[in-house]
BAZAMI-849566 format. One record per residue (C-alpha): residue in one letter; x, y, z. Coordinates in nm, 4 decimals, decimal comma. Layout:
N
@residu:A	east:X	north:Y	up:Z
...
This chain:
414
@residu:X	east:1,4848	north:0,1489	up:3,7564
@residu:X	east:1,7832	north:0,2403	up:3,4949
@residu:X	east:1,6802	north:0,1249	up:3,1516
@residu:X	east:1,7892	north:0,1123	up:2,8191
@residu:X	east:1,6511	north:0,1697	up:2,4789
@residu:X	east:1,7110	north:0,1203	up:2,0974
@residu:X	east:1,5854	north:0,4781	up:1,9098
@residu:X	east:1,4507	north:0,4197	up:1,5800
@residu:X	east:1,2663	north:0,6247	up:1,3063
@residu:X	east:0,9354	north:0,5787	up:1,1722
@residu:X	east:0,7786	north:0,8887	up:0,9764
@residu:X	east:0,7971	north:1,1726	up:1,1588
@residu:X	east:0,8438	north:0,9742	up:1,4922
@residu:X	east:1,1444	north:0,8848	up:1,7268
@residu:X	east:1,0592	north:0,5432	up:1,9146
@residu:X	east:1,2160	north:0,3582	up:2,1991
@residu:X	east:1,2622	north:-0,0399	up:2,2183
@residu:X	east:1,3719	north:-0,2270	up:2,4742
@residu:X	east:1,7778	north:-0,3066	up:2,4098
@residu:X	east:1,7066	north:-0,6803	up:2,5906
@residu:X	east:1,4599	north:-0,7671	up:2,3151
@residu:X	east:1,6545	north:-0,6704	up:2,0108
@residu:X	east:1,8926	north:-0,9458	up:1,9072
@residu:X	east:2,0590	north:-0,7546	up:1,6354
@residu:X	east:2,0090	north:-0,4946	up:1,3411
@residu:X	east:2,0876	north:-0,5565	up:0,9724
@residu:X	east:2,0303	north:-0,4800	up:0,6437
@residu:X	east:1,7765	north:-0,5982	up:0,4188
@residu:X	east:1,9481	north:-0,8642	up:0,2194
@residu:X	east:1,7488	north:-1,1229	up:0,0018
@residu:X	east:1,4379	north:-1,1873	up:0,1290
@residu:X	east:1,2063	north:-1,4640	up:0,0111
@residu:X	east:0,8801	north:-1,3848	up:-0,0525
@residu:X	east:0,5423	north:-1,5448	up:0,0351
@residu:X	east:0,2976	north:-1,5741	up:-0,2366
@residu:X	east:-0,0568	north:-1,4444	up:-0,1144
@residu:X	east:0,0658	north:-1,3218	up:0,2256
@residu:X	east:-0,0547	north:-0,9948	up:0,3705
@residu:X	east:0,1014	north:-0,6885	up:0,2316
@residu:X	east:0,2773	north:-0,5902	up:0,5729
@residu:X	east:0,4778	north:-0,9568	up:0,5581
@residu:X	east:0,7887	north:-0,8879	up:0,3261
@residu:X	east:0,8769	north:-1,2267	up:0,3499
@residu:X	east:1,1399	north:-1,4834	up:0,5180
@residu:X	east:1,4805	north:-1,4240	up:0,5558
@residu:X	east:1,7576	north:-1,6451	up:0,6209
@residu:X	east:1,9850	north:-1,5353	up:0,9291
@residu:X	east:2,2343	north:-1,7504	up:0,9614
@residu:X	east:2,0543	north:-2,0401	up:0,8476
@residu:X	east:1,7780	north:-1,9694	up:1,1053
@residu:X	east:1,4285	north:-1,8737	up:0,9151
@residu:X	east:1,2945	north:-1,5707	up:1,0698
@residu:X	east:0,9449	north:-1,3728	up:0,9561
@residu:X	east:1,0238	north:-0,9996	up:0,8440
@residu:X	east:0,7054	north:-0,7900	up:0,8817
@residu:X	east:0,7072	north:-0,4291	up:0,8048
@residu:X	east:0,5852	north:-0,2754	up:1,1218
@residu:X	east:0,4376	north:0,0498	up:0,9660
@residu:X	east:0,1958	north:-0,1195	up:0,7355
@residu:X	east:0,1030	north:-0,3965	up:1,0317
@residu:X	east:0,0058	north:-0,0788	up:1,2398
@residu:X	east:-0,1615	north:0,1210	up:0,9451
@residu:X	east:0,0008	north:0,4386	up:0,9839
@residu:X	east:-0,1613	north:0,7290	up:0,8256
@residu:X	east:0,1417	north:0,7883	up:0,6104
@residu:X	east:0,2682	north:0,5951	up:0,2941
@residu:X	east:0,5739	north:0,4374	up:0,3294
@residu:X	east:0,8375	north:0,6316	up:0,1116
@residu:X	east:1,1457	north:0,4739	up:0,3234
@residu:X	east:1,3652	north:0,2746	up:0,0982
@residu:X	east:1,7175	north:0,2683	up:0,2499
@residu:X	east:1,5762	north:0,0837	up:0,5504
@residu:X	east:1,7175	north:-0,1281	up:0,8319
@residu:X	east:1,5929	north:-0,4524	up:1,0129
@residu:X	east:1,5851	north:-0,5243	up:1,4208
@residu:X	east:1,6291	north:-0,8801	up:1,4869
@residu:X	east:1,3779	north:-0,8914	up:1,7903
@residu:X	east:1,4485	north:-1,2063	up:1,9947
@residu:X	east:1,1518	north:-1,2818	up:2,2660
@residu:X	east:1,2889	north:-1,6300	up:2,4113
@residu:X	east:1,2105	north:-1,9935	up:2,3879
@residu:X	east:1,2825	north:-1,9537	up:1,9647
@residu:X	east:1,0531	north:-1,6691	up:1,9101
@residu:X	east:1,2102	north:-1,4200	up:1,7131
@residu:X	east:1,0987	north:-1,1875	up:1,4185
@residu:X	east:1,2340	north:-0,8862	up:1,1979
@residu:X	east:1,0684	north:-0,5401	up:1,2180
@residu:X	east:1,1894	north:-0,3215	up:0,9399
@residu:X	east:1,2216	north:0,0468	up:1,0240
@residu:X	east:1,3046	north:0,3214	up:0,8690
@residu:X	east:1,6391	north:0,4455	up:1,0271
@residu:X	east:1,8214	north:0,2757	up:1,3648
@residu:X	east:1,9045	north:0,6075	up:1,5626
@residu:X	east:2,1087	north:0,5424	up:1,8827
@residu:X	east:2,0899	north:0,4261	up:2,2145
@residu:X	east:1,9561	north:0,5858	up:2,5142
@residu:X	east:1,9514	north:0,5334	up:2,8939
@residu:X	east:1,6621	north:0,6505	up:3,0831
@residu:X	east:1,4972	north:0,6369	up:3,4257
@residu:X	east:1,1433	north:0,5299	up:3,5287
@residu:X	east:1,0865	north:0,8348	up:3,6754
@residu:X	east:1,1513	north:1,0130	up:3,3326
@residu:X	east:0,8564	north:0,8563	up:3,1336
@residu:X	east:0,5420	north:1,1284	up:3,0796
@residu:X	east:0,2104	north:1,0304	up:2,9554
@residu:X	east:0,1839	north:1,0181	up:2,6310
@residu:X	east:0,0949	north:1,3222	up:2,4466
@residu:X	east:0,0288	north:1,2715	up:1,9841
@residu:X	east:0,1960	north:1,0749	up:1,7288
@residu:X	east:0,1276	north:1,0260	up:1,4175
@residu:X	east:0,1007	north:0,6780	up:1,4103
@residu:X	east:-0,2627	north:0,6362	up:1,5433
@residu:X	east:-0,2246	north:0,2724	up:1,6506
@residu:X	east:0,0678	north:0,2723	up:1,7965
@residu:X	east:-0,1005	north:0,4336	up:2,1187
@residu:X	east:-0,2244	north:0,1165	up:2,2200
@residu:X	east:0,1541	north:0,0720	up:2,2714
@residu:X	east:0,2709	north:0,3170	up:2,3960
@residu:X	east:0,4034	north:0,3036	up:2,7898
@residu:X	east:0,4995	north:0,6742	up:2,7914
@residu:X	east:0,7530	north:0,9450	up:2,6101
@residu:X	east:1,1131	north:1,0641	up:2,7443
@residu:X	east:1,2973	north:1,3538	up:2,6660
@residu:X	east:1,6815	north:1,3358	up:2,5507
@residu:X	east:1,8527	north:1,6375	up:2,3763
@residu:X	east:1,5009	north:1,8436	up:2,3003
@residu:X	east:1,3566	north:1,4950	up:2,1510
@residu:X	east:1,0990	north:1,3597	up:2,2215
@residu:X	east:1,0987	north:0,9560	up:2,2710
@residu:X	east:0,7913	north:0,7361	up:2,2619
@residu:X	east:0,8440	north:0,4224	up:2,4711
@residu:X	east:0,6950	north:0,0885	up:2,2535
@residu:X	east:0,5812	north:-0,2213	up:2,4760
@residu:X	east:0,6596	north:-0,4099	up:2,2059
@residu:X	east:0,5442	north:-0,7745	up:2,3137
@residu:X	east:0,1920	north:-0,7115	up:2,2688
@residu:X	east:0,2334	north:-0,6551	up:1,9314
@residu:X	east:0,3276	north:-0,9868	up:1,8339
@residu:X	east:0,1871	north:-1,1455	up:2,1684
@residu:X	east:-0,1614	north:-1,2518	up:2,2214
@residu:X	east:-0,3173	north:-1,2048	up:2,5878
@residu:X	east:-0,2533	north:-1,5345	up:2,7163
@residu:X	east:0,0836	north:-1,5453	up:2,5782
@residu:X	east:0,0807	north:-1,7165	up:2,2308
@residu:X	east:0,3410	north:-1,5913	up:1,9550
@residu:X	east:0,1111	north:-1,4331	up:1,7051
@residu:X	east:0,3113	north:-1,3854	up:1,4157
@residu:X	east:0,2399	north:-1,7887	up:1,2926
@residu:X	east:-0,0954	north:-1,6458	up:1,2024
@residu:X	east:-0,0092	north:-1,4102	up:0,9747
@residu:X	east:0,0514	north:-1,7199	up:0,7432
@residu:X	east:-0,2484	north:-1,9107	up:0,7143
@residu:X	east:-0,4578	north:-1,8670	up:0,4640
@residu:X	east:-0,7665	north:-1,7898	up:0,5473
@residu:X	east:-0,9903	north:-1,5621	up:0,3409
@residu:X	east:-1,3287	north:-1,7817	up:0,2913
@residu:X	east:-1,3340	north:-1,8608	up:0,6475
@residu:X	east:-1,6659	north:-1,7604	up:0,6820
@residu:X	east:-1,9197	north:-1,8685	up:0,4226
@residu:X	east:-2,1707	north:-1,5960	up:0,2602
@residu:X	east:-2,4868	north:-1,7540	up:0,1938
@residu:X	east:-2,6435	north:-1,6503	up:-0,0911
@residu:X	east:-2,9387	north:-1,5593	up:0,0422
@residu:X	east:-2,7593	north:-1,2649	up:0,1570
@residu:X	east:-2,6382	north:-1,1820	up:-0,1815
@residu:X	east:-2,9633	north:-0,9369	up:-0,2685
@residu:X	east:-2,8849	north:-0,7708	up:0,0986
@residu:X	east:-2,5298	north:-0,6828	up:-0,0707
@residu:X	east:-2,6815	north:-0,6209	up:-0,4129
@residu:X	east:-2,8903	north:-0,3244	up:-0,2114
@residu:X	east:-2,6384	north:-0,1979	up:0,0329
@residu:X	east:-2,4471	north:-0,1322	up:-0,3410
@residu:X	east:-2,6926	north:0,0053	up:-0,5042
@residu:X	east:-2,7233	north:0,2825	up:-0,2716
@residu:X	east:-2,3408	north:0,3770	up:-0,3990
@residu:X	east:-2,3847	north:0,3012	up:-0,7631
@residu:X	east:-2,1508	north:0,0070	up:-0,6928
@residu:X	east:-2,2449	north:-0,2481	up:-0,9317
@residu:X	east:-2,2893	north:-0,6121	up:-0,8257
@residu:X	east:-2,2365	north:-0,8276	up:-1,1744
@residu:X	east:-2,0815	north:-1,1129	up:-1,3368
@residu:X	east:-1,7217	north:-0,8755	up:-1,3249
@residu:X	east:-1,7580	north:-0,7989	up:-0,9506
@residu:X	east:-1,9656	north:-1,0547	up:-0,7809
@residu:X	east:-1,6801	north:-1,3232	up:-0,6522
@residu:X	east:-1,4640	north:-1,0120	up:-0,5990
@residu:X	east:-1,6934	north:-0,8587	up:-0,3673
@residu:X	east:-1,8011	north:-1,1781	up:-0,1977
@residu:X	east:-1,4461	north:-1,2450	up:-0,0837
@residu:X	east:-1,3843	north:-0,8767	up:0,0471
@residu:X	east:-1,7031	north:-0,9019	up:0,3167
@residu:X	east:-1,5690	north:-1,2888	up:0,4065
@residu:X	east:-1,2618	north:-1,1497	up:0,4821
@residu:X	east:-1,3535	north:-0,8741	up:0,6659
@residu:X	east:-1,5632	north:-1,0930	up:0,8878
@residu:X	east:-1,3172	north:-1,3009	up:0,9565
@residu:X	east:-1,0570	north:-1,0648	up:1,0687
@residu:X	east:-1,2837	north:-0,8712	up:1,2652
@residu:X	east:-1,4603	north:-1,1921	up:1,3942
@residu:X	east:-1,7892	north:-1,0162	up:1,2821
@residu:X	east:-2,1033	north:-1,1911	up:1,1181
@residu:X	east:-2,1759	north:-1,1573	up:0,7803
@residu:X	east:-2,4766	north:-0,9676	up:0,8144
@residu:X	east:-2,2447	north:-0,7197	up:1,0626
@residu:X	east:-2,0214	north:-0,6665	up:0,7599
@residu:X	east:-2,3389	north:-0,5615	up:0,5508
@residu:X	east:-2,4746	north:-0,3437	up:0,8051
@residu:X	east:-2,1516	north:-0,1556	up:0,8871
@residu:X	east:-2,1779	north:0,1194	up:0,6327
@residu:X	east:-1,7418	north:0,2387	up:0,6563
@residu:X	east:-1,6527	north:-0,0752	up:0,5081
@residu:X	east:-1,8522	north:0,0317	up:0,1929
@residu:X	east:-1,7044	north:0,3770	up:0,1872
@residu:X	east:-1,3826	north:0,2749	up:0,0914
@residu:X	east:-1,1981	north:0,3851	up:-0,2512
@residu:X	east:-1,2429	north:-0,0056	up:-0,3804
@residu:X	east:-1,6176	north:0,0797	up:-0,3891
@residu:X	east:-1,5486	north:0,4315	up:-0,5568
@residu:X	east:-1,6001	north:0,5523	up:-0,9112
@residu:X	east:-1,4800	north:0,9108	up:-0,8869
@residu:X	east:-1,2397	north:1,0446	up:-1,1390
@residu:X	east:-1,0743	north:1,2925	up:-0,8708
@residu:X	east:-0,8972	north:1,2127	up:-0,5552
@residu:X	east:-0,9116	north:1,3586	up:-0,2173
@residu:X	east:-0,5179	north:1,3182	up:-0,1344
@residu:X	east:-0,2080	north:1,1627	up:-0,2919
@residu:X	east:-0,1854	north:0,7880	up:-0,2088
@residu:X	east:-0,5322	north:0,7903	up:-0,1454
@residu:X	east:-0,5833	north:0,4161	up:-0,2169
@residu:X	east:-0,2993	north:0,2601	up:0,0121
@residu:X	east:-0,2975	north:-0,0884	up:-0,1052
@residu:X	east:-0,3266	north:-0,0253	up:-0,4838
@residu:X	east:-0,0162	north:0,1905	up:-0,4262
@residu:X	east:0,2222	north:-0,0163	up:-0,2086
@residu:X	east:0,1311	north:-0,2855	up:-0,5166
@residu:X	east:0,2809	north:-0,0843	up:-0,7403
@residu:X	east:0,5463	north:-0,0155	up:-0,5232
@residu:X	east:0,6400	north:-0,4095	up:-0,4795
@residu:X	east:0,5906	north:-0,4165	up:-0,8660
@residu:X	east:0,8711	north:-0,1486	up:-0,9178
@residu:X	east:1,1190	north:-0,2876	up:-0,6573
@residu:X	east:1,1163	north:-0,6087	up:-0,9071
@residu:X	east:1,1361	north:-0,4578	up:-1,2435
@residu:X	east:1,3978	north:-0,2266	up:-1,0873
@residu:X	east:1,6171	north:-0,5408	up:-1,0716
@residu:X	east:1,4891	north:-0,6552	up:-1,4258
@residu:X	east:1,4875	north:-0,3590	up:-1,6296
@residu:X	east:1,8439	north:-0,1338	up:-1,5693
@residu:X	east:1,9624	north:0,0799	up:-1,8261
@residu:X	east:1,6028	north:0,1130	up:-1,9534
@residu:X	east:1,2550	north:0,3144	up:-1,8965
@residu:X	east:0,9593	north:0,1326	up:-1,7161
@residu:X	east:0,6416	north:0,2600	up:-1,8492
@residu:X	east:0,3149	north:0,2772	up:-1,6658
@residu:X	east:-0,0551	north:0,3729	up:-1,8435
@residu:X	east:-0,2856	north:0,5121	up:-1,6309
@residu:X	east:-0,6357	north:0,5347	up:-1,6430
@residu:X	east:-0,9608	north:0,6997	up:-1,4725
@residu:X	east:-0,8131	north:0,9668	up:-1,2812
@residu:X	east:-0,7475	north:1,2848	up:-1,4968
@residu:X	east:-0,6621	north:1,5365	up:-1,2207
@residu:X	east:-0,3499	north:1,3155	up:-1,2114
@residu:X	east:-0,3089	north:1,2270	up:-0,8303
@residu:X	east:-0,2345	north:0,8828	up:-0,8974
@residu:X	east:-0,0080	north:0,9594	up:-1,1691
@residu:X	east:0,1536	north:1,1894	up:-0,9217
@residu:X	east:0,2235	north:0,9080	up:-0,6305
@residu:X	east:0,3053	north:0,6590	up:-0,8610
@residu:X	east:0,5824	north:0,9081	up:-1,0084
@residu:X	east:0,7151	north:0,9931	up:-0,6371
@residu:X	east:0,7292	north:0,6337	up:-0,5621
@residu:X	east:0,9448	north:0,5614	up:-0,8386
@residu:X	east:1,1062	north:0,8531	up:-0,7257
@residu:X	east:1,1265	north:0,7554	up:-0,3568
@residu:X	east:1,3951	north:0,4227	up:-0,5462
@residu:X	east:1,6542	north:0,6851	up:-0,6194
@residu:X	east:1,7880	north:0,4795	up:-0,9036
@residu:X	east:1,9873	north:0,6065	up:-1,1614
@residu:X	east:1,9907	north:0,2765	up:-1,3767
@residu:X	east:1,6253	north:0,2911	up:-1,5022
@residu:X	east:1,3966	north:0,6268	up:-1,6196
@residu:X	east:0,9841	north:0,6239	up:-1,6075
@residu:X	east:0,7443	north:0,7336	up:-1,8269
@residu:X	east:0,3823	north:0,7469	up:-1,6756
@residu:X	east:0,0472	north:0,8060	up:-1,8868
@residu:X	east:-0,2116	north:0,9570	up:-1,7864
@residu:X	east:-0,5245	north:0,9100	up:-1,9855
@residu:X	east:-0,8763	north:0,9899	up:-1,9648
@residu:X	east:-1,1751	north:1,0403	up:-2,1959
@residu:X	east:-1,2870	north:1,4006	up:-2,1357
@residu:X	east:-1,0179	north:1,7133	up:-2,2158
@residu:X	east:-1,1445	north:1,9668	up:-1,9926
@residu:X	east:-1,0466	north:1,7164	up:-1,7479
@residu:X	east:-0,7248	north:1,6488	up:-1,8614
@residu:X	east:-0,6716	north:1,9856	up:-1,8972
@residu:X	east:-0,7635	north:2,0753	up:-1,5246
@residu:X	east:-0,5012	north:1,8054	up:-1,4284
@residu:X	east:-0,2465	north:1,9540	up:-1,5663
@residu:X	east:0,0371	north:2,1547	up:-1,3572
@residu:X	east:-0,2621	north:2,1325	up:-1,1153
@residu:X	east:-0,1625	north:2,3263	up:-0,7539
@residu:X	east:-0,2514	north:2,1385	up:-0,4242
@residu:X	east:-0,4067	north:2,2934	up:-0,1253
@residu:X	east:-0,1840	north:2,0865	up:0,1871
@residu:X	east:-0,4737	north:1,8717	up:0,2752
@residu:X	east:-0,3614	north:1,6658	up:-0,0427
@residu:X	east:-0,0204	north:1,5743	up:0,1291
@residu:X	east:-0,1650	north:1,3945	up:0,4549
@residu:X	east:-0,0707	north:1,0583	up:0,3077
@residu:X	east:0,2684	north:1,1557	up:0,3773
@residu:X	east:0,5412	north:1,2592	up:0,6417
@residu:X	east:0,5879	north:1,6234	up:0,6653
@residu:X	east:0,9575	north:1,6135	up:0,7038
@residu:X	east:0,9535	north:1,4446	up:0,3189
@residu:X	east:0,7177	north:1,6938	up:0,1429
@residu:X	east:1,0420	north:1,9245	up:0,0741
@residu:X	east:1,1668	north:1,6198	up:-0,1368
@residu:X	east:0,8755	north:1,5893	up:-0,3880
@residu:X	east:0,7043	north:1,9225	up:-0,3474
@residu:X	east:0,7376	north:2,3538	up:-0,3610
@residu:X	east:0,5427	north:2,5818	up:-0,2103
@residu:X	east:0,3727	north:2,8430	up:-0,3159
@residu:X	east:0,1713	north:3,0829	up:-0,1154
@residu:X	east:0,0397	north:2,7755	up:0,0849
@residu:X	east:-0,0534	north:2,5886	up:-0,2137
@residu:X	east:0,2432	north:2,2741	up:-0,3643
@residu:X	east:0,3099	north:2,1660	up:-0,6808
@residu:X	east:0,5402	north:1,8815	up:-0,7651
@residu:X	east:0,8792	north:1,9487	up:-0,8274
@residu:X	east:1,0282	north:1,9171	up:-1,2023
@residu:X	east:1,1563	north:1,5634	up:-1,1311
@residu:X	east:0,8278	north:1,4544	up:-1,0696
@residu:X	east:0,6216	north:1,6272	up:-1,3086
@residu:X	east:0,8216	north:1,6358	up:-1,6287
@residu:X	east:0,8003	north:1,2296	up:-1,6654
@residu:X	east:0,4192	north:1,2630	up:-1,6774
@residu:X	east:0,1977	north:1,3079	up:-2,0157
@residu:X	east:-0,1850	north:1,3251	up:-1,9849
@residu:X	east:-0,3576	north:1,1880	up:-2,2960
@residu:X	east:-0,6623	north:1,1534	up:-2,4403
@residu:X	east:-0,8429	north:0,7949	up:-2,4792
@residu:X	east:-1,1051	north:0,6343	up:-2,5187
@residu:X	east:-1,1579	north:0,2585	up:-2,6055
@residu:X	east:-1,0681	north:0,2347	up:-2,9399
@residu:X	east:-0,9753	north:-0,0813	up:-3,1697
@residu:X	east:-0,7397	north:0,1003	up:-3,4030
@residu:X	east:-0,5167	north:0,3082	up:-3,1011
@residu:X	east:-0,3236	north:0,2363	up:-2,7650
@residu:X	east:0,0032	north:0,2826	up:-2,6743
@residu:X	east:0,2530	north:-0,0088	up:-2,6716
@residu:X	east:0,5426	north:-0,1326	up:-2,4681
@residu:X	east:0,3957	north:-0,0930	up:-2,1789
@residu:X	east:0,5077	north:-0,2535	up:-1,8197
@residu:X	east:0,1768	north:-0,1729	up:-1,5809
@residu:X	east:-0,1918	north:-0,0614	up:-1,6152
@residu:X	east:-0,3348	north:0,0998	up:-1,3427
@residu:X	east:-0,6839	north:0,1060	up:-1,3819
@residu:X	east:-0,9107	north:0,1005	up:-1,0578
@residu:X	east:-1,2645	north:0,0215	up:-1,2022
@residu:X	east:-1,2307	north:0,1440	up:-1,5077
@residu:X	east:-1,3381	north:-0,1359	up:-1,6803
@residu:X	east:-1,6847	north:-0,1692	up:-1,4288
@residu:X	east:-1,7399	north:0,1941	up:-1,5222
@residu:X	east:-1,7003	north:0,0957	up:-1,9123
@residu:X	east:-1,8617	north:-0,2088	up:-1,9152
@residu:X	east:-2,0132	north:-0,2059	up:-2,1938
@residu:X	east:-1,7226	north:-0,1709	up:-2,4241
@residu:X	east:-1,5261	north:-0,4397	up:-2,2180
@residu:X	east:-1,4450	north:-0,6490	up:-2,5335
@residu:X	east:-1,2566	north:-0,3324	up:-2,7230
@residu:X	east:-1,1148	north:-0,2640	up:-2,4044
@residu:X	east:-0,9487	north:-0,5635	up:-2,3286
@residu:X	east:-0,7981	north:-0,5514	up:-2,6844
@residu:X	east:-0,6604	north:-0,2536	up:-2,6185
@residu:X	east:-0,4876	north:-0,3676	up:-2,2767
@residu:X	east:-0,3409	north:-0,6739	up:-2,4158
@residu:X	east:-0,1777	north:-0,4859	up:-2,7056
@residu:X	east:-0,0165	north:-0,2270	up:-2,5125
@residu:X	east:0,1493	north:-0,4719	up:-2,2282
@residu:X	east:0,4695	north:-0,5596	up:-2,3286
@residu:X	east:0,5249	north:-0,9332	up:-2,2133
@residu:X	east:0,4834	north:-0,9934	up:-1,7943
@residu:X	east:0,3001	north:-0,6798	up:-1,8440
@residu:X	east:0,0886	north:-0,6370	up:-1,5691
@residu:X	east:-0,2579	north:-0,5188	up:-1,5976
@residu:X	east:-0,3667	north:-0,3964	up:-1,2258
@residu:X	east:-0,7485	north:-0,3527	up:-1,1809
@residu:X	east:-0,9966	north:-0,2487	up:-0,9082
@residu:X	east:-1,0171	north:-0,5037	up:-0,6235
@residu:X	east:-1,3552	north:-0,6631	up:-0,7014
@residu:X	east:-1,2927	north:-0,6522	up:-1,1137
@residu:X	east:-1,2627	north:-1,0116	up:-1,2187
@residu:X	east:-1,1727	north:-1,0209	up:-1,5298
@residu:X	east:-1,0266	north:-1,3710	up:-1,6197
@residu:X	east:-1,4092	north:-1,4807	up:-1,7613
@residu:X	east:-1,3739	north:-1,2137	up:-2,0110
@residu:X	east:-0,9968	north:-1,2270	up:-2,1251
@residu:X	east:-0,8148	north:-1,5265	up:-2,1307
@residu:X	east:-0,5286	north:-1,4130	up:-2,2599
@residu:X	east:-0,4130	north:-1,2872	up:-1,9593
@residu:X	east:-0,3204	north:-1,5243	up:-1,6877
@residu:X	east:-0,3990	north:-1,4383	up:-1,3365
@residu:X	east:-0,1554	north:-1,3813	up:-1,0672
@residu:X	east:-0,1287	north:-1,2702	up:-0,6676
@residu:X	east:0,1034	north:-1,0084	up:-0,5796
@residu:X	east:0,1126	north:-0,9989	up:-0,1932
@residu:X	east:-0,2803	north:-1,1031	up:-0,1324
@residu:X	east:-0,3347	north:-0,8954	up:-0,4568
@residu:X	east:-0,4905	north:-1,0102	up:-0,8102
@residu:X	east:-0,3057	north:-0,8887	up:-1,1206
@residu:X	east:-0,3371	north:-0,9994	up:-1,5008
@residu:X	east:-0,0111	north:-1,0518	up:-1,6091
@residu:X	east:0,0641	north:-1,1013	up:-2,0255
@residu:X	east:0,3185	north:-1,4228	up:-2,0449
């Protein structure tokens, strides 16, 4: 049978869609957001005065790479019977025509679930074409639009008795997570929600020791990769889009704490980087309370395992090589100053737009009060102070009102 098929570009993949599916592409035009949604719903757009859902397909799907895409386009996918949705992708390639007989089993991508969807790959002009079966996506088994679900709120689903609390209290203590009066509610929520979306029990969700292993639960200084901690990053990267529509003509400024060898400075600076803007600069701080570890960071060279988090055909745009190691190029680098600090009533910098501090304040508990002080003097206001997943801090600083990015918590200065 003669088909047809809709190429598009995610990472470093070429993808076929079915033609009779997709109602129409477009650009991303204003899109209205959804507080507390999922971080792979953008939001609702208005087509023609019809509402439809716009989900960004790579994040729904995981994909091992972070999403450094920016000039992006939207398919319009229309299933029948007033189904329809909007998968942004990151470039609309062209149209093929293909046979049956043409598809091959599928061979490696490099988005890992996307196999699961995957009928087969065809070859056109020494490319290589995966084939998507795109319904079940968005399709349940006996045939109910999924998407609707995306929008419930649902997070404390499933109650956590506190008799189980000292089973969590252990399962932490084995990773010198601490389970306290900062992380408690925090933590509580995260193994709810996990047993919810993986219909699991709660005493599953304790047992299941790779939920635990995750960077939320981690208090090392020094990364494995850049964009190591996904979610913290595309935060920052929904935070930018807005203040690059607040801010033009001017620098944002971002203080960073906790991570001295500077790989979150690093992804932060190529995600600014990934805007190409000309009507705003960055300045990014880096700041830690040990030198040698500061100094270590600096103009530090990366063996490649570091760049996994993202698509080889964009390391040429953020990084040189150099005998097989990479360091980032001058664009990159040069808006980044590491700095010593330590919590201190009488210094911290000012004027500032976002803290990025993942656990920090768990790991310095015990100055928390200083700390705080120190945060809420150096946001300028709608600062926004982002901290690890499970740090709750709104008992201790009430200053700072709470907010939800996405399904995210940040402290935001008014």
């Amino acid at each position: 049978m003669r088909r047809q098929a809709l190429t598009i570009l995610l990472d470093n993949d070429i993808f076929g869609i079915d033609v009779r599916v997709i109602q129409e592409v477009i650009k991303i035009n204003e899109v209205r957001k959804i507080p507390d949604a999922p971080n792979f719903i953008e939001g609702l757009i208005n087509l023609r005065g019809e509402i439809i859902p716009l989900i960004k397909i790579k994040r729904l799907l995981e994909t091992d790479f972070f999403d450094l895409y920016k000039d992006k386009k939207v398919l319009v996918l229309n299933f029948g019977e007033g189904n329809k949705i909007g998968i942004v992708v990151d470039k609309v390639l062209r149209i093929v025509s293909y046979d049956d007989s043409e598809i091959k089993p599928l061979d490696t991508i490099s988005i890992s679930k996307m196999v699961d969807y995957i009928i087969g790959t065809i070859e056109k002009e020494n490319q290589k074409i995966s084939i998507i079966d795109i319904m079940p996506i968005f399709y349940s088994s006996n045939g109910t639009f999924l998407y609707k679900r995306f929008f419930v709120k649902n997070d404390l689903d499933v109650f956590v008795p506190k008799s189980l609390y000292y089973k969590i209290k252990e399962k932490l203590e084995k990773i010198n997570f601490p389970f306290n009066e900062l992380t408690k509610e925090g933590v509580i929520k995260y193994i709810s929600k996990i047993a919810n979306i993986r219909s699991m029990s709660i005493q599953d969700v304790i047992k299941d020791d790779s939920i635990f292993s995750s960077s939320h639960f981690s208090f090392k200084s020094e990364r494995k990769c850049f964009f190591e901690n996904k979610p913290d990053m595309y935060l920052i990267d929904e935070i930018f889009e807005s203040l690059l529509s607040e801010k033009k003509n001017k620098t944002i400024k971002v203080w960073i704490l906790g991570n001295p060898s500077g790989e979150d400075a690093r992804s932060i600076s190529i995600i600014f980087n990934s805007f190409k803007t000309m009507n705003c600069g960055i300045k990014i701080i880096n700041s830690y309370s040990d030198y040698d570890a500061l100094k270590y960071g600096i103009n530090k060279k990366y063996p490649v395992s570091y760049l996994n988090n993202i698509p080889s055909n964009l390391w040429n745009e953020y990084f040189i090589s150099n005998n097989g190691d990479f360091t980032l190029k001058k664009e990159i680098e040069s808006v980044i100053s590491f700095d010593f600090f330590k919590s201190n009533p009488k210094f911290n910098p000012v004027d500032i737009d976002i803290i990025y501090a993942p656990n920090f304040i768990l790991k310095n508990f015990d100055k928390i009060s200083i700390l705080m002080n120190n945060f809420y003097k150096a946001l300028n206001k709608n600062g926004k102070l982002i901290t690890g997943l499970f740090e709750n801090i709104e008992f201790f600083e009430k200053r700072l009102k709470k907010y939800y990015i996405k399904n995210r918590v940040v402290f935001v200065k008014e």
